[in-house]
C-alpha positions as CSV (number, residue, x, y, z in Angstrom):
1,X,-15.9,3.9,-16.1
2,X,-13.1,1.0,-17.5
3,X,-11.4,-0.6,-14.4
4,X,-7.6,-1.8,-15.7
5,X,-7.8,-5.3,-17.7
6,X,-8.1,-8.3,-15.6
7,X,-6.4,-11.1,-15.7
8,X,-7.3,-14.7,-13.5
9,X,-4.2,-16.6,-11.5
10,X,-3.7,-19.0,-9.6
11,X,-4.8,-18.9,-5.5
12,X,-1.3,-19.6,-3.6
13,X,-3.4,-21.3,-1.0
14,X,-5.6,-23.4,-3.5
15,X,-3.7,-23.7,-6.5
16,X,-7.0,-25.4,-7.7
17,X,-8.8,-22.1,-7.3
18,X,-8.1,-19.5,-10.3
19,X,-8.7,-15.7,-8.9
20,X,-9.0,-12.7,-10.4
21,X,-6.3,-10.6,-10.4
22,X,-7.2,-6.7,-10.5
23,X,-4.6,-5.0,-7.9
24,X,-6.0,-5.1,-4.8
25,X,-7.5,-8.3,-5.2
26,X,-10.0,-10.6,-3.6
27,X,-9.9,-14.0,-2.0
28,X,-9.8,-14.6,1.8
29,X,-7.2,-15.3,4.0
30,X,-7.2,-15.8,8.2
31,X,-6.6,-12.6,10.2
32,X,-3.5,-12.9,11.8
33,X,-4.6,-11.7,15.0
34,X,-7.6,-13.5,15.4
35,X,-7.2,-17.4,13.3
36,X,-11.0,-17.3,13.4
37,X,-12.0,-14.5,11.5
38,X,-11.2,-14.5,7.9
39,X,-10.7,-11.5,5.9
40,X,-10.8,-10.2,2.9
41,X,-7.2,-9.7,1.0
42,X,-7.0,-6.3,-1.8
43,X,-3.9,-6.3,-2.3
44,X,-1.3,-8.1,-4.5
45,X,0.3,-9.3,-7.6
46,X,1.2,-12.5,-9.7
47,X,4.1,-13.8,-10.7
48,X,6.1,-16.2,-9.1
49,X,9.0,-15.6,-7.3
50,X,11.6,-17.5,-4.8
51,X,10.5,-17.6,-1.5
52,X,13.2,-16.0,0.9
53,X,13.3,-18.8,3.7
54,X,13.1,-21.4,1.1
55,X,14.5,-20.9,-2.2
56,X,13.8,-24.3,-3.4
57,X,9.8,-22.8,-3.0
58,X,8.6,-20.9,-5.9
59,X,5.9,-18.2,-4.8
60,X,3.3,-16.3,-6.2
61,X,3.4,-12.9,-5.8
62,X,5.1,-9.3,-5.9
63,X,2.7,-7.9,-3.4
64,X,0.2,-9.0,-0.8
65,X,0.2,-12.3,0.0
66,X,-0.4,-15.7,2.3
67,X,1.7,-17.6,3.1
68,X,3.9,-18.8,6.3
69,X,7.2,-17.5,6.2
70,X,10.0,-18.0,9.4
71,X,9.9,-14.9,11.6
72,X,13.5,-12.7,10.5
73,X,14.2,-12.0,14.1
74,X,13.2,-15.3,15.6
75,X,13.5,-18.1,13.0
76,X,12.1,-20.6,15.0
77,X,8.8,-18.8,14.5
78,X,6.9,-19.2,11.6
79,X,3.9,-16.0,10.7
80,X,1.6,-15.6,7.9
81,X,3.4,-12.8,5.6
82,X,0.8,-10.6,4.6
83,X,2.5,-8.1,2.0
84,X,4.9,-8.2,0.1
85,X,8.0,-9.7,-1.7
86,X,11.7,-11.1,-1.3
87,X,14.2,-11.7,-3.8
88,X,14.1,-10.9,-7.6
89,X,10.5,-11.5,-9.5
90,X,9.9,-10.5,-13.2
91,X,9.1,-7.1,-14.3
92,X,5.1,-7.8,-15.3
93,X,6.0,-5.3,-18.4
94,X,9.2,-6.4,-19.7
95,X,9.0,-10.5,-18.8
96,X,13.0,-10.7,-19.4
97,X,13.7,-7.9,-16.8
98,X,14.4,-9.3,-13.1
99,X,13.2,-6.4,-10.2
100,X,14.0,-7.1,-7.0
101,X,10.9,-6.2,-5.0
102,X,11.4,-4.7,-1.5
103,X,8.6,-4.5,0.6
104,X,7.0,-6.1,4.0
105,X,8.6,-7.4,7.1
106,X,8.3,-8.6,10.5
107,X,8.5,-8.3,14.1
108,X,6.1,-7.5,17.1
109,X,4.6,-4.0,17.6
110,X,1.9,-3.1,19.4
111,X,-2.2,-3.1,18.2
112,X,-3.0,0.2,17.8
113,X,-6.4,-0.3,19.1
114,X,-5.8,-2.8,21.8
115,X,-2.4,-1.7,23.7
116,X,-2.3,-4.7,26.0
117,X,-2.1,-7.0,22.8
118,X,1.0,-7.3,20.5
119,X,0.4,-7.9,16.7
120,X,3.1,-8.6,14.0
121,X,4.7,-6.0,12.1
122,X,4.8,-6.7,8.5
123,X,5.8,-3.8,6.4
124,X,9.2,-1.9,5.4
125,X,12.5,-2.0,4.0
126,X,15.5,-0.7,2.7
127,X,18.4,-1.4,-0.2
128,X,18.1,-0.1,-3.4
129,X,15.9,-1.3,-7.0
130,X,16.1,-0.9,-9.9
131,X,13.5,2.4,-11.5
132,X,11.3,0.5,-13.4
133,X,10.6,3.6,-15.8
134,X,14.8,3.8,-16.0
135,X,16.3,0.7,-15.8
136,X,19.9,2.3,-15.5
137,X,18.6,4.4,-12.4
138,X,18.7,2.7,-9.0
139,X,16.7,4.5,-6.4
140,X,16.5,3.6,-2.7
141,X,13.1,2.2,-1.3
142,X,11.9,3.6,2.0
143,X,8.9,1.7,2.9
144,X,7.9,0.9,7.0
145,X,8.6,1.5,10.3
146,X,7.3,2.0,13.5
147,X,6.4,4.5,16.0
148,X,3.8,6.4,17.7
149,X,1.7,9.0,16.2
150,X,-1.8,10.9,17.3
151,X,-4.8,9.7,15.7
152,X,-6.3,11.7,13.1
153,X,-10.0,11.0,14.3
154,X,-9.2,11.5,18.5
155,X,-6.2,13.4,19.0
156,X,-5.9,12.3,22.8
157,X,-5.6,8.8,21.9
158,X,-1.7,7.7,20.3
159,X,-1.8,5.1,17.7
160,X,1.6,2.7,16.3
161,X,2.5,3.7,13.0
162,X,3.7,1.2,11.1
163,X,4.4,2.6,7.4
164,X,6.7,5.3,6.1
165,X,10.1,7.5,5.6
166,X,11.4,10.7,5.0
167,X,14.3,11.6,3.2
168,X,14.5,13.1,-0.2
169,X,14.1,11.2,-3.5
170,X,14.6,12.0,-7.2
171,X,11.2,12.4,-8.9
172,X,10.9,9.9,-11.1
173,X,9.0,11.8,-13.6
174,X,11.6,14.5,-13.4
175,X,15.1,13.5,-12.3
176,X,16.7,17.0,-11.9
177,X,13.8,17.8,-8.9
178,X,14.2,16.1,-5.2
179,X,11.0,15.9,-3.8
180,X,10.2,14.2,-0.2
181,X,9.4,10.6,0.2
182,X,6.9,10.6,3.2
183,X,5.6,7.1,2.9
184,X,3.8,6.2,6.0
185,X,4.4,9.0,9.0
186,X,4.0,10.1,12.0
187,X,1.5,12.5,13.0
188,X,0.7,16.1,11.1
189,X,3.6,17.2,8.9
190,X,3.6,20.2,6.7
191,X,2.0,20.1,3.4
192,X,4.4,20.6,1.1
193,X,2.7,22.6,-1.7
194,X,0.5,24.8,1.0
195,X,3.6,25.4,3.4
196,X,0.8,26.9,6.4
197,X,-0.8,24.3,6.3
198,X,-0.8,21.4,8.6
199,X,-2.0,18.1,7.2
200,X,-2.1,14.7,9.1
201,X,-0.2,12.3,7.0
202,X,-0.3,8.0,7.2
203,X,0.8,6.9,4.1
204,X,1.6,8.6,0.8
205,X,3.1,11.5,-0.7
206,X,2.8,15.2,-2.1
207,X,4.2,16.2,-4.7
208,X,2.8,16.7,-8.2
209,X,3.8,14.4,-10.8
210,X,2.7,13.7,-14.6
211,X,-0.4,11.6,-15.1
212,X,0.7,8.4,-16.6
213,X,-2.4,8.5,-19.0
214,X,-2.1,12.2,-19.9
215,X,1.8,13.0,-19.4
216,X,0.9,16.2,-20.4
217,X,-1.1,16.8,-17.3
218,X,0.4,17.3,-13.6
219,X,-1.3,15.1,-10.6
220,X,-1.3,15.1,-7.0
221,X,0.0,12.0,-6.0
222,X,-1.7,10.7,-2.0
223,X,-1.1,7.1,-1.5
224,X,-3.1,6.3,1.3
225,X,-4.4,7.4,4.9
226,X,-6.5,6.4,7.6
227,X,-9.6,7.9,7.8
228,X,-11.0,11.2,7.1
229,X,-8.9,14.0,5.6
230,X,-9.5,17.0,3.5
231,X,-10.3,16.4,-0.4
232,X,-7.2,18.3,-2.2
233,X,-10.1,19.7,-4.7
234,X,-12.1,21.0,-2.5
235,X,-10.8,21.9,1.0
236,X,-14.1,21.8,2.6
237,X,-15.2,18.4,2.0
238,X,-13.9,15.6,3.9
239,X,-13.4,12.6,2.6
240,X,-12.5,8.8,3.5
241,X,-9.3,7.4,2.0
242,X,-7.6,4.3,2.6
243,X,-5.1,4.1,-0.3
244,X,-4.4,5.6,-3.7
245,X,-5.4,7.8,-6.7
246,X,-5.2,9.4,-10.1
247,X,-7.5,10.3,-12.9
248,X,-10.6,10.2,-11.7
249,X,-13.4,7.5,-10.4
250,X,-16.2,7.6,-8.8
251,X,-16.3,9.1,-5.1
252,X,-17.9,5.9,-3.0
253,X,-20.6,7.7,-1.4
254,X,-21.5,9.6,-3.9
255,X,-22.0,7.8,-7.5
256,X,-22.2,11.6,-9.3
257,X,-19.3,13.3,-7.9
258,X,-16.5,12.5,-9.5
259,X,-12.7,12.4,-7.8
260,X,-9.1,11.6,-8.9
261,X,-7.6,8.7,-8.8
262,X,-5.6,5.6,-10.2
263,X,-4.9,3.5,-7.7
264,X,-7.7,1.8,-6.1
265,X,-11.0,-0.8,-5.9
266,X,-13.8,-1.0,-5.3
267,X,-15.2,-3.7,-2.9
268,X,-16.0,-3.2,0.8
269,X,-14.7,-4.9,3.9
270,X,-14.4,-4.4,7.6
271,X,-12.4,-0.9,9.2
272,X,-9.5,-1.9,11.7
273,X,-11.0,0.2,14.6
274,X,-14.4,-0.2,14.6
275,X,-15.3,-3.9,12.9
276,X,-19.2,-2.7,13.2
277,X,-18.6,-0.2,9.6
278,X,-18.0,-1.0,6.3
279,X,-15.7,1.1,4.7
280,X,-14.6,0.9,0.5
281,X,-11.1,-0.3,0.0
282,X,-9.5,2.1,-2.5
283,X,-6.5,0.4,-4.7
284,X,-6.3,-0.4,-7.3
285,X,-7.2,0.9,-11.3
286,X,-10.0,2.8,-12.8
287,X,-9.8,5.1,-15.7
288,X,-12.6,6.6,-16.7
């Protein structure tokens, strides 16, 4: 298996410290909910951009990140931003291209595993970007939000979703077809290829769409969800999944089988609900 090439960049936090950058990435940062415990960050991207609240500060980043940032609904509060973005960055493919990246926000929702205690929202957004596979094409971005759902794993308890929309898109592999955009959701929805079937949906999409490797060949693209759900090869298998996919990798517990994906990495660290387990983080690139 070839992961995607890797390149190193700079740590935003110790600008002496050169990290590996892989998608999904991997240098600590402090929990936001508890300043003692530090965590592992897989997620992100390099390149600098301005920071929103200070546009004299130059950033690194289009995606995951560390540093403080004033509150949008209360600016006399400064919060760790932990994902995402603000103002135009350069395209990483075409360096003279400016993107606008749209993606991570903030206000106060409740912890989904500890109702009494009120955690920071940091994810969605909305205004429109530039297709970066059709630079005259502008689509709309629909990316957060925040409302109840059942949990997958014990459907008497309701969890705070904090990820998703739903309205129609154009596919960006095929303009002339309008799929649906269910980024992030709220408890089961209909699976859109099986229409009986019920499927419990946090984060991602169903649709097919052409393998960026193979365009020849039609995926199934399921960004993300929150613990088990059924494997789209094989209905009876249940499998863990906490963000990505296409081509194929290795499935995590078992090094023969082999699964699809594209989005995703390898490298372990602690599950939201139960700290005891050690679950694989998933994003990221490995082609076979």
């Amino acid at each position: 298996m070839t992961a995607v090439v890797r390149t190193t960049f700079t740590d935003i936090t110790a600008p002496s410290r050169t990290l590996q950058h892989l998608h999904g990435h991997y240098s600590t940062f402090t929990d936001i909910t508890a300043p003692s415990r530090t965590l592992q960050h897989l997620h992100g991207h390099y390149s600098t951009f301005t920071d929103i609240t200070a546009p004299s500060r130059t950033l690194q980043h289009p995606h995951g990140h560390y540093n403080t940032f004033t509150d949008i609904t209360t600016p006399s509060r400064t919060l760790q931003h932990l994902h995402g973005h603000n103002n135009p960055f350069t395209d990483i493919t075409t360096p003279s291209r400016t993107l606008q990246l749209l993606h991570g926000h903030y206000n106060t929702f409740t912890d989904i595993t500890t109702l009494s205690r009120t955690l920071q929202h940091l994810h969605r957004h909305y205004s429109t970007f530039t297709d970066i596979t059709e630079p005259s094409r502008t689509l709309q971005p629909l990316h957060g939000h925040n409302n109840t759902f059942t949990d997958i794993t014990t459907p008497s308890r309701t969890l705070q979703h904090l990820h998703g929309h739903y309205n129609s898109f154009t596919d960006i592999t095929t303009p002339s077809r309008t799929s649906q955009h269910l980024h992030g959701h709220y408890n089961t929805f209909t699976d859109i290829t099986t229409l009986p079937r019920t499927l419990q949906h946090i984060h991602g999409h169903y649709n097919t769409f052409t393998d960026i490797t193979a365009p020849s060949r039609t995926l199934q693209h399921l960004h993300g969800h929150y613990s088990t759900f059924t494997d789209i090869t094989t209905p009876s298998r249940t499998l863990q999944h906490l963000h990505g996919h296409y081509n194929t990798f290795t499935d995590i517990p078992t090094p023969s089988r082999t699964f699809q994906h594209l989005h995703g990495h390898y490298n372990t660290f602690t599950d939201i609900t139960t700290p005891s387990p050690t679950l694989k983080h998933l994003h990221g690139h490995f082609l076979v």
